[in-house]
Wavefront OBJ file of the C-alpha trace (Angstrom):
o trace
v 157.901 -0.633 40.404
v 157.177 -4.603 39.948
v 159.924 -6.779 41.823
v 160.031 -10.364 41.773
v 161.635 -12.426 43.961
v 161.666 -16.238 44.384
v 163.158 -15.634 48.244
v 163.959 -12.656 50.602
v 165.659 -10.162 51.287
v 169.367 -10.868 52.435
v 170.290 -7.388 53.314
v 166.697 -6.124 55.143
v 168.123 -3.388 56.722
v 169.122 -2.032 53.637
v 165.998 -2.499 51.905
v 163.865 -1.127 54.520
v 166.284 2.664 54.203
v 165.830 2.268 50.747
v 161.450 1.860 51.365
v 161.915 4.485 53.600
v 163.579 6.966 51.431
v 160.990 6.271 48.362
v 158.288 6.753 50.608
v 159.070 10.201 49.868
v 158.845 9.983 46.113
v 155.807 8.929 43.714
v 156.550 5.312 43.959
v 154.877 2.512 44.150
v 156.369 -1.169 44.789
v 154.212 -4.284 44.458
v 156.628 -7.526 45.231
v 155.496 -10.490 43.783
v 157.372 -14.001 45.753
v 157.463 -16.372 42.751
v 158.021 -20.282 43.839
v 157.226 -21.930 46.913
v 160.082 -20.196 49.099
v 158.675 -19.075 52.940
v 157.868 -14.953 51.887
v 157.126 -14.539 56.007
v 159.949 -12.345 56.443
v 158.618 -10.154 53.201
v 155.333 -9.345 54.306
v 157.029 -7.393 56.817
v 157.784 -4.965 53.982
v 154.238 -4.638 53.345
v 153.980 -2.235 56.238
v 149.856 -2.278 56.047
v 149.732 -2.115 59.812
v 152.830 -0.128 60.959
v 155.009 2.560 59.805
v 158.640 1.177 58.298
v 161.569 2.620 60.347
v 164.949 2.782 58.702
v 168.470 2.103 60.187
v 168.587 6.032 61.750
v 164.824 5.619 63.324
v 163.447 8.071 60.505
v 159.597 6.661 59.645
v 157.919 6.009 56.229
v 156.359 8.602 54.715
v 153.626 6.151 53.855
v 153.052 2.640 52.880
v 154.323 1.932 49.138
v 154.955 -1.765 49.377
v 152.428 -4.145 48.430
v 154.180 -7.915 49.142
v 151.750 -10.659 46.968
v 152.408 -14.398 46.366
v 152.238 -15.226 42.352
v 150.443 -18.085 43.525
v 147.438 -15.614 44.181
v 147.938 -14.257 40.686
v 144.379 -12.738 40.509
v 144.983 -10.758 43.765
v 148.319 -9.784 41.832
v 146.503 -7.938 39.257
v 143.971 -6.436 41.567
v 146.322 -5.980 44.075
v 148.970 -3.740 41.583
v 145.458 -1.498 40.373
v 144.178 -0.606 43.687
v 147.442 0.022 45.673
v 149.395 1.966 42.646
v 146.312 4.104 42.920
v 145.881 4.263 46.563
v 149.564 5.416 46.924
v 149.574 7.732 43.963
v 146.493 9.174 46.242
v 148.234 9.585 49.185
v 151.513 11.137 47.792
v 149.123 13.728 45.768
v 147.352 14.248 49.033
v 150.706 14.665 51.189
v 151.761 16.965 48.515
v 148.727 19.040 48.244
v 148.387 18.246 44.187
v 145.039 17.985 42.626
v 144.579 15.089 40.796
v 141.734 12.784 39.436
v 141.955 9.354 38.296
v 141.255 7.762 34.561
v 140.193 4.185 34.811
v 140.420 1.962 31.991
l 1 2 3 4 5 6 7 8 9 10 11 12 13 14 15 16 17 18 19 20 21 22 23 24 25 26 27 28 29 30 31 32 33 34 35 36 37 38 39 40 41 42 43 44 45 46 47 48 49 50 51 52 53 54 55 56 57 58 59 60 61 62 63 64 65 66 67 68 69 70 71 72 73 74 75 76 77 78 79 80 81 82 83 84 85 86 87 88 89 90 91 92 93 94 95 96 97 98 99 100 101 102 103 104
């Protein structure tokens, strides 16, 4: 799933059950901040060093959010390849399906 956003989050609680239930489900988000807004309180979302919690204390399966400035457009692209595949990986492997990848 692509977002884009020009600002934050109003309702982060509400995101971060939503995160937290998809974590579950082959999904992968990449947010993309568009403008020149302050995206500090978004890379929160992009739970690379910590486990999301949601509003009952239940943790992320695993990381699915990748949070990247448009300004940084080439790490957009890049960014969207490696992580779609990187979660797709690590659902598969928390699943226990076999699967290869097909680069193009």
């Amino acid at each position: 799933m692509l977002l884009l956003t020009d600002g934050v989050v109003t309702d982060m609680k509400e995101m971060i059950d939503v995160i937290v239930r998809a974590s579950a489900l082959p999904v992968s988000i990449i947010v993309v901040g568009v403008g020149n807004a302050d995206f500090s309180a978004m890379e929160f979302l992009d739970e690379d060093s910590s486990s999301l919690k949601d509003s009952q204390g239940v943790k992320a399966s695993r990381d699915v959010v990748q949070f990247v400035p448009f300004r940084k457009f080439k790490l957009v692209r890049s960014s969207f390849v490696f992580y779609s595949q990187q979660q797709f990986s690590t659902f598969a492997e928390w699943k226990a399906i076999e699967h290869t990848y097909h680069y193009c």
